[in-house]
N, C-alpha and C positions, 0 to 999 in steps of 0.2 A: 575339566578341572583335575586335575591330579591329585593325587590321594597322598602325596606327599605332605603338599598345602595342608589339607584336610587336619591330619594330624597335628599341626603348630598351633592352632588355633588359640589357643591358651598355653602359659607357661605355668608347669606345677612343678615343685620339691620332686623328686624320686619318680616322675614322669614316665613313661617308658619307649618316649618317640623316638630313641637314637637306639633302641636296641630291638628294634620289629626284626631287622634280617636275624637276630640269633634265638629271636622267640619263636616266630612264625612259624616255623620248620616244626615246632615239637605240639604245634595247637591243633585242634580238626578246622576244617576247612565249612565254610559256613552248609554249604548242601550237604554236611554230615551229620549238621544238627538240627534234627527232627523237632526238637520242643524251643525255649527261648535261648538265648544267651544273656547270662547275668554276669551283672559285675556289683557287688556292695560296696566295694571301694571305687568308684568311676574315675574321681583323680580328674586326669586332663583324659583322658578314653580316648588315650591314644591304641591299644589296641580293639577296642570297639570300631571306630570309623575306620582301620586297617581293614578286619574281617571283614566288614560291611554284614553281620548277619540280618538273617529276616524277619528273626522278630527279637527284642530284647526288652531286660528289663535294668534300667541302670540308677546305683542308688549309692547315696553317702552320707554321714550324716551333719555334714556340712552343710545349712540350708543356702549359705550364699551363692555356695559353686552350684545345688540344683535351679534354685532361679536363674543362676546365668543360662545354664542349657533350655530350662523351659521359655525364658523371653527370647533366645535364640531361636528356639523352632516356633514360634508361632508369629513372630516379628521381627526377622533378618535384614529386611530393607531399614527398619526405623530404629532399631539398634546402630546398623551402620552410620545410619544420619546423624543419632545424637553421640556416637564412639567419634566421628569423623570432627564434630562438631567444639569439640572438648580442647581445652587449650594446648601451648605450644610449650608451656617453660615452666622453669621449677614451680615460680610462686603459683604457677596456676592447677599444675597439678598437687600443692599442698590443696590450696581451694576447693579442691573436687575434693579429696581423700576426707577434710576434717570437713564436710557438710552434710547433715543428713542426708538418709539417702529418703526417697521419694516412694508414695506407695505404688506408682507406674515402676507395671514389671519390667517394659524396653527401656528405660530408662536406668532401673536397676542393675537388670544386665550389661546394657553400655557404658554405666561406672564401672561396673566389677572387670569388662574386660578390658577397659581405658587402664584401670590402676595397676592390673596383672602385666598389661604390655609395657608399663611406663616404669614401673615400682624396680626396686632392688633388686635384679639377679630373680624376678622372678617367684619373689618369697611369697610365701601365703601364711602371715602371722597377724593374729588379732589381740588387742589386748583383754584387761579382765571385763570390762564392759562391752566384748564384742565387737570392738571396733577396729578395722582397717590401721595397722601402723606402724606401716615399713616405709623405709625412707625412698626420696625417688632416684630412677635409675637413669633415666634419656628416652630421648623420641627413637632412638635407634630397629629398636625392634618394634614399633609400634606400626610400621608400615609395611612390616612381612606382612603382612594379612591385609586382604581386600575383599570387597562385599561379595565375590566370588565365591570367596573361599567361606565367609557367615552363611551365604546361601545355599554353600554345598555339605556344610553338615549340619545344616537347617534341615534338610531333606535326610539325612542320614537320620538325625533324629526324630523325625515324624515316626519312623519305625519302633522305637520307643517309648516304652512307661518309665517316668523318672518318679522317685520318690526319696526322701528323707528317710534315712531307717537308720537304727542300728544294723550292723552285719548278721547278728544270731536272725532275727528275722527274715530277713530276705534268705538265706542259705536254707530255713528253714521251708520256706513256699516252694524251693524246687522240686522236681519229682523227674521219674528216668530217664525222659527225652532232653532234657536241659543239662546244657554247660555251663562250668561254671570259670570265670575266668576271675583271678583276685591280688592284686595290690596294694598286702594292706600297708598301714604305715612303721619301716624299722629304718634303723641306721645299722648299713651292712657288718657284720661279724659280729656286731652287740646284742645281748640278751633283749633290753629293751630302748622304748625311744623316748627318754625323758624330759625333755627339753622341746619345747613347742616352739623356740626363735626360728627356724625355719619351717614351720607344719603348721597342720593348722589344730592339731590334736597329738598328745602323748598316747604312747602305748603301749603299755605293760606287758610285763609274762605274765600277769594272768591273762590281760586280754588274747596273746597266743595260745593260752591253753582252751580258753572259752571257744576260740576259731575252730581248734586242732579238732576239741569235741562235736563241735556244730560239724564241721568236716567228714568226719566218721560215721555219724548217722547219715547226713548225703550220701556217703558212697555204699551205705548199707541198702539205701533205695536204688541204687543202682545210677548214682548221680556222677558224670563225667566230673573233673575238676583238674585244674591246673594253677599254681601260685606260686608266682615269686617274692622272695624271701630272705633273712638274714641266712646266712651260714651257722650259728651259732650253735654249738654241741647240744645246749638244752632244747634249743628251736628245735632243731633237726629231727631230732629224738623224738619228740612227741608226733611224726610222721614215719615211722615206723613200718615197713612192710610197701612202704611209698617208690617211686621210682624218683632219684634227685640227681638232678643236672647241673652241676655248675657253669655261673656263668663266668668266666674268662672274661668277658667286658660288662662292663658296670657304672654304676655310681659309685663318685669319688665321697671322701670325707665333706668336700665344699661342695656347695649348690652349683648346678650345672656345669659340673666335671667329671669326665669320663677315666675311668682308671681299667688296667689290663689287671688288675688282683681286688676286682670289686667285693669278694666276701658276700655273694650271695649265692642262692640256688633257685634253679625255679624245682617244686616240688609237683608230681600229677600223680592221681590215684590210675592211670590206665596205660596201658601199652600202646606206643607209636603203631603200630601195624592194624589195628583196631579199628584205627579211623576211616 
């Protein structure tokens, strides 16, 4: 299975599958990390099934997208059966999207990643009652992924604890041996990300300042971390004394467009040679 695969498995907003070769290079390598690997933001974890660490803890406080990953790893074959099983054309995937979803978690999941592959460009937007309601996109990419590729990060994530959290939490459980890898949610070179038509959640400069503080105290314990980020002079600022990488390739202004002046940075509290 190739770990390319791996990685598609789901399409997210601000994802980081198309940019592993300019991340990778500046992360520790998984035999470097002695305690877990967390993510608070998991997203589509695209860099999680990259590293393949060996033990992790991945969390978000989206509960739809953690059911999807927990009926993933514990029922890969019967997700792909009822994902495979799901209809072929517009009215049918309206049908799926506006029906309740089922208290069956493989079922759950194989709606969520039925509507992710089938839906708009990818979008992950819920209305004010929580519900799925993005328009549909095509069968197009619903067929990049095969039960190959659900069995093969079935198995990646049996290596992890998934959980629902806010992020101050989770950042907070880490301790020295643990890395922290994080994603949260901006739109590049903006202060913050107010508008949720393509996310699944807004997020404030306070909530970057709440991060920046949870931040500080990790690396006061001696907690590895790395995160990408807006560019934005107030974001930036409040990493202070941080080492900041610009990324040169990025996310564009639209969902699933790559731009050579993406107006981000990945920020890390540690030295490349370190590792």
């Amino acid at each position: 299975m190739k770990r390319e695969q791996k990685v598609r498995f789901i399409r997210y907003p601000g994802g980081k599958q198309r940019l592993l070769s300019y991340l990778m290079p500046h992360l520790p390598t998984r035999e470097s990390i002695k305690g877990v690997y967390v993510e608070p933001f998991v997203g589509g974890g695209a860099v999680f099934l990259a590293l393949e660490p060996q033990k992790a803890l991945l969390a978000d406080i989206n509960p739809v997208l953690i059911d999807l990953y927990r009926g993933l790893r514990a029922y890969p074959k019967i997700v792909w059966k009822i994902f495979k099983s799901f209809p072929h054309t517009k009215k049918g995937y309206y049908k799926i999207r506006d029906t309740k979803e089922r208290d069956d978690l493989a079922y759950r999941a194989a709606r969520t990643l039925y509507l992710n592959r089938t839906c708009f460009k990818g979008m992950w937007r819920e209305n004010a009652d929580g519900e799925f309601n993005v328009g549909y996109g095509g069968q197009e990419r619903r067929w990049v992924i095969s039960q190959n590729t659900l069995s093969s990060v079935a198995r990646s994530l049996r290596r992890a604890k998934l959980v629902i959290s806010d992020f101050e939490e989770v950042i907070g459980s880490c301790s020295k041996e643990d890395f922290l890898f994080l994603d949260p949610p901006y739109r590049p070179g903006e202060r913050e990300l107010q508008h949720e038509h393509y996310v699944y959640s807004k997020f404030y400069y306070d909530d970057h300042k709440r991060l920046a503080n949870s931040l500080k105290m990790a690396t006061k314990r001696g907690v590895r971390w790395a995160m990408t980020t807006s560019n934005h002079k107030d974001i930036v600022s409040l990493f202070h004394g941080c080492h900041i990488v610009a990324l040169t390739i990025g996310t564009g202004n639209r969902p699933g467009l790559l731009t050579n002046n993406s107006s981000e940075v990945l920020i890390r509290n540690y030295e490349e040679t370190s590792q």
